[in-house]
C-alpha positions as CSV (number, residue, x, y, z in Angstrom):
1,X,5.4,55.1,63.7
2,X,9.3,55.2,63.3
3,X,9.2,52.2,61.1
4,X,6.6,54.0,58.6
5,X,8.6,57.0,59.1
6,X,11.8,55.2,57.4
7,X,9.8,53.7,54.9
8,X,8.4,57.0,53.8
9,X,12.0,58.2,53.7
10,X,13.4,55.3,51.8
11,X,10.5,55.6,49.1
12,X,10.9,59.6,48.7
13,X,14.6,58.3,48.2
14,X,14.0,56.0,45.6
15,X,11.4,58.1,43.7
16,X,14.0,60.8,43.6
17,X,16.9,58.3,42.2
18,X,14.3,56.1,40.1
19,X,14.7,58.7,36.9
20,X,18.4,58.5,37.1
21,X,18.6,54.8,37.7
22,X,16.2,53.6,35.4
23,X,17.8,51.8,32.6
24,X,17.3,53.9,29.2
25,X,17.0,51.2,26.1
26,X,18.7,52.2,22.8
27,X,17.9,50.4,19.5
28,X,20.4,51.1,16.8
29,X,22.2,49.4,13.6
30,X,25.5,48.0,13.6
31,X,28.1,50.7,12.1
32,X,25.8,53.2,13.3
33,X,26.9,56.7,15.5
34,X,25.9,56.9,18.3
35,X,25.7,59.9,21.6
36,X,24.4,58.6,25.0
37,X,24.2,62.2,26.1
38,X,25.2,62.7,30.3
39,X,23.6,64.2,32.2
40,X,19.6,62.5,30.9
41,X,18.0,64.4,28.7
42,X,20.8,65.8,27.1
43,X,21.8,69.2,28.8
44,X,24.4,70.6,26.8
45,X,26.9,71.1,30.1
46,X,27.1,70.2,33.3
47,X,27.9,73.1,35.9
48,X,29.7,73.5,38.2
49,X,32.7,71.2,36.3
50,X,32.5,68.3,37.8
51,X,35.9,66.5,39.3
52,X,35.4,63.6,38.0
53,X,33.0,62.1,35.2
54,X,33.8,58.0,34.6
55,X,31.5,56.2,31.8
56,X,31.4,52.4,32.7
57,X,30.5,49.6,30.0
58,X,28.8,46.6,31.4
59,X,30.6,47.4,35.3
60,X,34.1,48.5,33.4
61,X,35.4,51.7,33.1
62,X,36.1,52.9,29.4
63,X,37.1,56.6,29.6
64,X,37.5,59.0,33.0
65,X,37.7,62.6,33.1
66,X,39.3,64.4,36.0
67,X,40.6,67.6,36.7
68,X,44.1,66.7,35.6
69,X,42.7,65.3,32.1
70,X,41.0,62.6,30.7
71,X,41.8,58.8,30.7
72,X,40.6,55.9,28.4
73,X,40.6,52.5,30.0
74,X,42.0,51.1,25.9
75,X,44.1,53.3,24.0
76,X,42.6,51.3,20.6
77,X,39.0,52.6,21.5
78,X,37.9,55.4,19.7
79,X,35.0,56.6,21.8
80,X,35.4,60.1,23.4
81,X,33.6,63.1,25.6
82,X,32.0,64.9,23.2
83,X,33.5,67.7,24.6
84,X,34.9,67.5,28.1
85,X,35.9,71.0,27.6
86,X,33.0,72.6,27.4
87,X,31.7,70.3,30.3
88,X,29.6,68.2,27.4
89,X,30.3,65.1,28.7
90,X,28.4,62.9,26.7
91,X,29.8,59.7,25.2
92,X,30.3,59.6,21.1
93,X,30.7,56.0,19.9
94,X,31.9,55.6,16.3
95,X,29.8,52.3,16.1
96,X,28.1,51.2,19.0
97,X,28.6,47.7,20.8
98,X,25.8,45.7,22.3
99,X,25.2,46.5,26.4
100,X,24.9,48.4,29.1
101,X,26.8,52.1,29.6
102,X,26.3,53.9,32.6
103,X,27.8,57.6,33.6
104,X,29.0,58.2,36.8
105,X,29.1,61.9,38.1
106,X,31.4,62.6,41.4
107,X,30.6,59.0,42.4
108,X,26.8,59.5,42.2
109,X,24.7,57.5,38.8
110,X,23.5,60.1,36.4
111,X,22.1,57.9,33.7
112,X,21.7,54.4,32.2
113,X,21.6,52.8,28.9
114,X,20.9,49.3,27.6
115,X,22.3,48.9,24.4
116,X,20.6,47.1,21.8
117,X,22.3,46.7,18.3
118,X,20.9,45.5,15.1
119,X,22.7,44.0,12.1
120,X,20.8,42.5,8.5
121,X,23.3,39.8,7.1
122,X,25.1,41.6,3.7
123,X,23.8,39.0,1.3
124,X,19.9,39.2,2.2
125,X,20.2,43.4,1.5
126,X,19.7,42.9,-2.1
127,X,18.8,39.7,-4.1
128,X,17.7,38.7,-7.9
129,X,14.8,36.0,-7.5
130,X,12.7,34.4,-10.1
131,X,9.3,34.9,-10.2
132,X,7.3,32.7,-8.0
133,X,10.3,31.6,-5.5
134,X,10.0,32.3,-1.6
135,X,12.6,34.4,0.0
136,X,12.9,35.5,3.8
137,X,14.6,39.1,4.9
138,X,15.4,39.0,9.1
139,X,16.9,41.4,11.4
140,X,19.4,39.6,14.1
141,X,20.1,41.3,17.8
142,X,21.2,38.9,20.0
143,X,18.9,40.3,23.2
144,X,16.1,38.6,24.7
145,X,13.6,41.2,24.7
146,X,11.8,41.5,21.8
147,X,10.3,44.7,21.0
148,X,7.4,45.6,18.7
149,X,8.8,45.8,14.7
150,X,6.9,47.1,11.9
151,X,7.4,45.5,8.0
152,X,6.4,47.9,4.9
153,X,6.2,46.7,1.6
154,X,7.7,48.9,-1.7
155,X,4.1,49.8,-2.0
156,X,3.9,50.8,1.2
157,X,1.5,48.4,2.7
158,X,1.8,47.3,6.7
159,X,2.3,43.6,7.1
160,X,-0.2,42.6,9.4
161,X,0.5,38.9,8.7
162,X,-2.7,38.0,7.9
163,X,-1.2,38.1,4.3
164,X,-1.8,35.0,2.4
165,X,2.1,34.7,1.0
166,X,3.3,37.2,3.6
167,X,4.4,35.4,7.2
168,X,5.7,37.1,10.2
169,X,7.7,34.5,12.1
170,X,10.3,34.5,15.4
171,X,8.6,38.0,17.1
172,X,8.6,39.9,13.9
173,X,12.3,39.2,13.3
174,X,11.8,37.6,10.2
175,X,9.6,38.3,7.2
176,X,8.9,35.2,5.1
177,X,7.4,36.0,1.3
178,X,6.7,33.3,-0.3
179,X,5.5,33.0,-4.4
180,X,7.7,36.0,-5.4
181,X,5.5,38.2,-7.8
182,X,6.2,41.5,-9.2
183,X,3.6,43.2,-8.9
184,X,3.2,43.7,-4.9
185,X,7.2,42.1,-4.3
186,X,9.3,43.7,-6.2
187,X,11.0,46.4,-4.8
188,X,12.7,48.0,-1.2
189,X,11.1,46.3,1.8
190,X,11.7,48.1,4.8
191,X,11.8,47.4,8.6
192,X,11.6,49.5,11.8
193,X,12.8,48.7,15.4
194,X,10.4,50.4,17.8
195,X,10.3,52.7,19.3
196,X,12.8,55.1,18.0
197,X,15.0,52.3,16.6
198,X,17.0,52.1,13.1
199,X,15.3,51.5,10.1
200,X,16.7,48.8,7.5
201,X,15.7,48.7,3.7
202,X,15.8,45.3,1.6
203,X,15.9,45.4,-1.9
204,X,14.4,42.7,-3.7
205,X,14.3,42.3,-7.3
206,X,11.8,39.8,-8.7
207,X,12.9,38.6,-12.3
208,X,9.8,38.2,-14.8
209,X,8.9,39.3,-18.1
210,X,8.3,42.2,-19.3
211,X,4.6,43.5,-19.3
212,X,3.4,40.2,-18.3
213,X,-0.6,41.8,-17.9
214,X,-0.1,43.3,-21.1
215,X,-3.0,42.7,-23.4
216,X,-2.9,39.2,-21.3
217,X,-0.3,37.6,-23.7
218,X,-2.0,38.2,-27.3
219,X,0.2,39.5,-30.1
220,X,-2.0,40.7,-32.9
221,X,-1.0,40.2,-36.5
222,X,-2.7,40.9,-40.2
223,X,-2.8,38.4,-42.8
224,X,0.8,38.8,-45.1
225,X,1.7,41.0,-42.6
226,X,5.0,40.9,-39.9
227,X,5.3,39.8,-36.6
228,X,8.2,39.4,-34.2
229,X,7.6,36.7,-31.3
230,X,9.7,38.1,-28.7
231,X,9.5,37.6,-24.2
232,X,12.0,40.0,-23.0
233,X,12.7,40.1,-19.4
234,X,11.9,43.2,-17.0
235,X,16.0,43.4,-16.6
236,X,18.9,44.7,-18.3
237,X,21.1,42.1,-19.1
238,X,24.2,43.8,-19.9
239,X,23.6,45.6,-16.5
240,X,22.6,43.2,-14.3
241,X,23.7,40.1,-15.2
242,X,27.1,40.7,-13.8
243,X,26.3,41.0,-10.3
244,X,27.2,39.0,-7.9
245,X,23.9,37.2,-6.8
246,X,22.3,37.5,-10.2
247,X,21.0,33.8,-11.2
248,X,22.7,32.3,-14.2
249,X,21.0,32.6,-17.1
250,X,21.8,29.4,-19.5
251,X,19.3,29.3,-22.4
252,X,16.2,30.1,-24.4
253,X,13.1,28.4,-25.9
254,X,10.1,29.0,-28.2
255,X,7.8,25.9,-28.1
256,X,4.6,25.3,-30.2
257,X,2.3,22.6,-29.8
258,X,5.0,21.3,-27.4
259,X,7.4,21.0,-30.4
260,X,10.2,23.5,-29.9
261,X,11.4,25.8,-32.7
262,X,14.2,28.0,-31.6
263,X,16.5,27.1,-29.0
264,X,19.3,29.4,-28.0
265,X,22.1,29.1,-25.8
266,X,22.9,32.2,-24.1
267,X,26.3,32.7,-22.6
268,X,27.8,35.2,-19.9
269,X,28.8,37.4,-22.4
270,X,25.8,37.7,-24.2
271,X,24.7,41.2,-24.9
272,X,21.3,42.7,-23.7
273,X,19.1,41.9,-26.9
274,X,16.9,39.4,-26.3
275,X,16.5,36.2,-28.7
276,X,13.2,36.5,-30.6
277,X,11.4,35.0,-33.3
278,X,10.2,36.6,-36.7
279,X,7.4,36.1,-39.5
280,X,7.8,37.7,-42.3
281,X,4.7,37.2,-43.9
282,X,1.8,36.1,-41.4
283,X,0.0,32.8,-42.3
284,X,-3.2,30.9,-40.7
285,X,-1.5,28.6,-40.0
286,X,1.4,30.5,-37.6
287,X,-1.8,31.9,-35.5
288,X,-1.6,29.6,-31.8
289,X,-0.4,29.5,-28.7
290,X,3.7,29.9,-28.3
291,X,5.5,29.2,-24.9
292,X,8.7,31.0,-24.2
293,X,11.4,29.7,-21.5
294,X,14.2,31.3,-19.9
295,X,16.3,28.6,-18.2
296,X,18.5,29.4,-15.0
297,X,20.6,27.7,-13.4
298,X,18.7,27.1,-10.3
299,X,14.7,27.5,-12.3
300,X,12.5,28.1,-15.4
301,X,10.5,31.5,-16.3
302,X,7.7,30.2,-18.4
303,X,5.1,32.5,-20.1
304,X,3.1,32.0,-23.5
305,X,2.3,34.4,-26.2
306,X,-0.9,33.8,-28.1
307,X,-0.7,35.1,-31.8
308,X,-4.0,36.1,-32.9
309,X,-4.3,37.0,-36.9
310,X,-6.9,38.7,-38.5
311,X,-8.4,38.6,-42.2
312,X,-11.1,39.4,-44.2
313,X,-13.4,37.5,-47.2
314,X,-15.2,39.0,-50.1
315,X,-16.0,38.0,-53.4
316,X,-13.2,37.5,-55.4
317,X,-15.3,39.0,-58.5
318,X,-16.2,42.0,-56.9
319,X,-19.6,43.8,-57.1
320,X,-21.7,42.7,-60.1
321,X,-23.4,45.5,-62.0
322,X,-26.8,44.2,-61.2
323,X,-26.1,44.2,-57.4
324,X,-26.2,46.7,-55.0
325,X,-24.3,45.0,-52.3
326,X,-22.3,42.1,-51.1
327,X,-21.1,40.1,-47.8
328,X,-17.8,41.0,-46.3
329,X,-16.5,39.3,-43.5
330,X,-13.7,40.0,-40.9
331,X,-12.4,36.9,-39.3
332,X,-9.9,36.2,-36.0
333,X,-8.2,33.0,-35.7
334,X,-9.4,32.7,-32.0
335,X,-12.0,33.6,-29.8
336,X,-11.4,37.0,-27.9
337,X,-11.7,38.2,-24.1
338,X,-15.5,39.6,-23.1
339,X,-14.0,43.1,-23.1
340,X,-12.7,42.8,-27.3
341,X,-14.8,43.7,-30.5
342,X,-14.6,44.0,-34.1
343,X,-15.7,46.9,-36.0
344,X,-16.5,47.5,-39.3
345,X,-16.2,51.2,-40.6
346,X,-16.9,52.7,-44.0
347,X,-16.9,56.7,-45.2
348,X,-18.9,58.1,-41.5
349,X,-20.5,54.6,-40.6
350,X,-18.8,52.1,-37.7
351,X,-20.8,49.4,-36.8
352,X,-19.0,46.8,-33.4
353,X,-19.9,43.7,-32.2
354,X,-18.6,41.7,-29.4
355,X,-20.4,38.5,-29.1
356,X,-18.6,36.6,-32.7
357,X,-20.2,33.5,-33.8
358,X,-17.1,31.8,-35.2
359,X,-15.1,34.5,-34.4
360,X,-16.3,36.2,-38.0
361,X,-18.1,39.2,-37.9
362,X,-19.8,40.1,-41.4
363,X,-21.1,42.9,-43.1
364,X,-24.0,41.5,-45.4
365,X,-24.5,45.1,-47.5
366,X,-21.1,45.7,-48.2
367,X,-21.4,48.7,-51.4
368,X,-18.2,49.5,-53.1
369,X,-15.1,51.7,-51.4
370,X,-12.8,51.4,-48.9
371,X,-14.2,49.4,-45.6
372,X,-11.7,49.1,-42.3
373,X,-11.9,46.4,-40.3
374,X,-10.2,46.8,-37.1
375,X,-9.7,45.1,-33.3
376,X,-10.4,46.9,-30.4
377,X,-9.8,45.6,-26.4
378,X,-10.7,48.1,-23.7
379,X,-11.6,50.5,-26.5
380,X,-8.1,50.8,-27.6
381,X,-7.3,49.4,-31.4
382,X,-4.9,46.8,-31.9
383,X,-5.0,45.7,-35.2
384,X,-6.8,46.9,-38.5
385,X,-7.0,45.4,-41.7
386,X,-8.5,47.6,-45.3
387,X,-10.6,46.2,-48.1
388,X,-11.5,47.9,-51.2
389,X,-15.1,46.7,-53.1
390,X,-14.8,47.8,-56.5
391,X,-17.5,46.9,-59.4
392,X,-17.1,43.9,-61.7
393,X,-15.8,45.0,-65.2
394,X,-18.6,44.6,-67.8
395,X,-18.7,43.7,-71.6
396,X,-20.1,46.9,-73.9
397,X,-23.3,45.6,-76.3
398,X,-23.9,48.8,-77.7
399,X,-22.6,50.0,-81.8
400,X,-22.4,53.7,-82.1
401,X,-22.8,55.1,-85.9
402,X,-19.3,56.6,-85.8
403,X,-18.3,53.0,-85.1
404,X,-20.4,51.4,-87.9
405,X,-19.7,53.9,-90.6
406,X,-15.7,53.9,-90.2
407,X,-16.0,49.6,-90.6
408,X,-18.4,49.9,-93.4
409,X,-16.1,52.9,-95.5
410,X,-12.7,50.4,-94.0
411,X,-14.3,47.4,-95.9
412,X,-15.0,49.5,-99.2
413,X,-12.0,51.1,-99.8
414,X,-10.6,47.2,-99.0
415,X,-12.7,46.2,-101.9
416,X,-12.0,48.7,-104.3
417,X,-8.3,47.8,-103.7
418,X,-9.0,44.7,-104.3
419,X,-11.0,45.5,-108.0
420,X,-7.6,47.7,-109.3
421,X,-5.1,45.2,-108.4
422,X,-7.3,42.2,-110.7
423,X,-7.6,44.6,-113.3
424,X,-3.7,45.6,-113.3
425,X,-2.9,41.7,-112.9
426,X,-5.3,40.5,-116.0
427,X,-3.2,41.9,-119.1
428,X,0.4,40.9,-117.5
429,X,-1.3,37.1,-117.4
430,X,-2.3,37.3,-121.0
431,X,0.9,38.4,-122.3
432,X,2.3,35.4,-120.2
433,X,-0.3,32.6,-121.7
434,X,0.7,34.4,-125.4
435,X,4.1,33.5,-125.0
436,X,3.8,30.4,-123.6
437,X,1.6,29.4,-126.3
438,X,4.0,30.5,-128.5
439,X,7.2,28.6,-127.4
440,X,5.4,25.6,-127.0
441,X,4.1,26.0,-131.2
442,X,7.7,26.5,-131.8
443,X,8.6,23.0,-130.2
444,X,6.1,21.1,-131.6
445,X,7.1,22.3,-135.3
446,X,10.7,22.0,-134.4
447,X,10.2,18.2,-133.2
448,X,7.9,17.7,-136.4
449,X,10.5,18.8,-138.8
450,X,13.4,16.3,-137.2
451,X,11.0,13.5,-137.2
452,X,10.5,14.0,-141.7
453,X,14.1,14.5,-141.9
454,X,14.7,11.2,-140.4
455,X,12.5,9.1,-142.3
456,X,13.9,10.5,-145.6
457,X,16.9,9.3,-144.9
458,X,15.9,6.2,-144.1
459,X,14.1,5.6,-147.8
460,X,17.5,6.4,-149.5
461,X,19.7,4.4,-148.1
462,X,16.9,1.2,-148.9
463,X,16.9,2.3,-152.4
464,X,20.5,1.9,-152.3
């Protein structure tokens, strides 16, 4: 009975000191303030004073109050009573170290605290990674328990890791993603020490283009229209491309057909435009598939743009008068997604259709005006191309009587014209024949006379 006796008293003994003695863990970053408050639970004072208050860090003394003032065991530390004045005696720590404190009231344990600090290495805080590389955030203590910690992503998602790029490794101290995308990895990641403990961010930005689901690389384009080929990235390069841990960004390509066509070296001091490609006036022949490359130092970004172009066929001739209609077609260089359609619309009439034999949708009764053919994916138009049916000029066949009379009265008055200009003419011409007539008489008597005169004197000068 005396033995059970003591060992009653020893237990009520120890269940009276176990909530002062028990060891109080204390999760916190490095750099971070902290107050391990004396006496537990935090009462604001402790009364009557006390003589003496000493606050031991792992079995050494660090700062002692008495009645005759207060003491630090290293005149470098900057720990301090919160306010021994006021009997707060609670111990303020600028930036706690790793351990155990303990505060001793008039020789008797008030309280206990383990110490546990965390730190995140400076160049994991924030990083620039390339689509599709694997990068690991951790949080370092160098305790040996391991208490429960908690991973959110930017969207705010719990890592479970069950996660098929997502790995929890090392008791939750590290987080391993792996395949970088942007969509669920870009962003702040975030961390939290349980129960109570700090909370650390990570900010991770994943490098890729810009709208990379958009319209799922297509670029639309018109026949003789203009296009620019462009893949900028989802940074700001006169921003960002300073920074320290920002991946070098060397150079740029647009391939097609595996042949490339524009190669551009960028250097450090580039500004934030991004290198693109222009057609001035869209061909068949430029519709295809591009790819575009940004080269890093340490990887490639690859994506491709796929240049659809759109045109329409009629006849040339347009609508012949004896026809009331005629086949109009709307054609696309390549076949589209299931969700894409072409429609044809004229005055109040649209008529779509998705499945496209040959990628040509045609309107067989085409009548003459304005007809719209346009694009539409998700029910939102990309692209639309106009085409005007007008009728085929036609020759006249008809003669009016206003038409027939003015010929008819043109040709008399032609002919009568005609009939005083001969009878004007006809006496001038006689007068001309006269005397020509009549010079010609004179030379032949004139030549007839010299001729006698000659052969007279010939006859005398015989008879002589």
């Amino acid at each position: 009975m005396a033995w059970n006796g003591k060992l009653v008293s020893f237990l009520l003994h120890m269940e009276v000191m176990l909530p002062f003695t028990m060891a109080s863990k204390i999760n916190v970053a490095a750099d971070q303030e902290v107050v391990l408050c004396c006496p537990a639970g935090c009462k604001e004072t402790i009364s009557p004073t006390p003589n003496e208050v000493v606050w031991n860090y792992n079995g050494n003394s660090i700062i002692r109050y008495m009645r005759t003032g207060v003491y630090k065991g290293g005149t470098t530390e900057k720990y301090k009573f919160v306010a021994s004045d006021h009997k707060n005696f609670s111990l303020w720590l600028p930036n706690g170290k790793e351990g155990q404190y303990t505060c001793i009231v008039n020789g008797k344990e008030q309280c206990i605290y383990d110490l546990r600090v965390w730190t995140v290495l400076k160049e994991i805080r924030n990083r620039y990674l390339l689509r599709g590389e694997t990068v690991l955030l951790e949080v370092i203590s160098s305790g040996n328990e391991y208490p429960r910690i908690e991973w959110f992503s930017p969207r705010n998602a719990k890592v479970t890791g069950n996660e098929p790029r997502w790995e929890l490794c090392n008791s939750e101290r590290r987080l391993q993603i792996k395949n970088l995308e942007v969509q669920e990895d870009d962003g702040t990641w975030k961390c939290h020490i349980l129960p109570d403990g700090p909370w650390f961010s990570f900010g991770v930005k994943v490098i890729d283009f810009l709208n990379v689901l958009g319209d799922n690389g297509m670029t639309f384009a018109t026949i003789d229209s203009r296009v620019v080929l462009s893949c900028p990235l989802n940074i700001d390069l006169s921003k960002e491309k300073n920074v320290g841990n920002f991946p070098e960004l060397q150079s740029w390509e647009l391939m097609k057909d595996n042949k490339v066509i524009v190669n551009e070296n960028l250097p450090s001091n580039a500004n934030s435009t991004y290198p693109a490609k222009e057609i001035t006036n869209v061909r068949l022949e430029d519709a295809g598939k591009y790819q575009c490359r940004f080269i890093f130092a340490k990887g490639n970004l690859n994506t491709s743009i796929h240049l659809i172009v759109m045109s329409v066929s009629g006849s040339s001739l347009g609508l012949h008068a004896d026809k009331e209609n005629m086949p109009l077609c709307c054609h696309i260089s390549a076949s589209l997604p299931a969700t894409a359609e072409l429609c044809w619309a004229h005055t109040n009439e649209t008529r779509c259709q998705s499945h496209l034999p040959n990628n040509t949708f045609c309107e067989e009764n085409a009548t003459t005006g304005t007809w719209t053919c346009s694009l539409k994916v998700e029910n939102n138009m990309k692209i639309s191309i106009n085409y005007t049916v007008a009728e085929e000029p036609t020759v006249k066949m008809t003669f009016p009587l206003v038409e027939i009379l003015s010929g008819v009265g043109a040709l008399l008055l032609l002919l009568i014209l005609a009939g005083l200009c001969g009878c004007a003419l006809k006496p001038i011409r006689r007068k001309r024949q006269r005397a020509r007539r009549m010079a010609q008489a004179k030379q032949h008597l004139l030549e007839k006379k010299t001729c006698q005169c000659e052969r007279e004197l010939t006859n005398d000068y015989y008879h002589a």
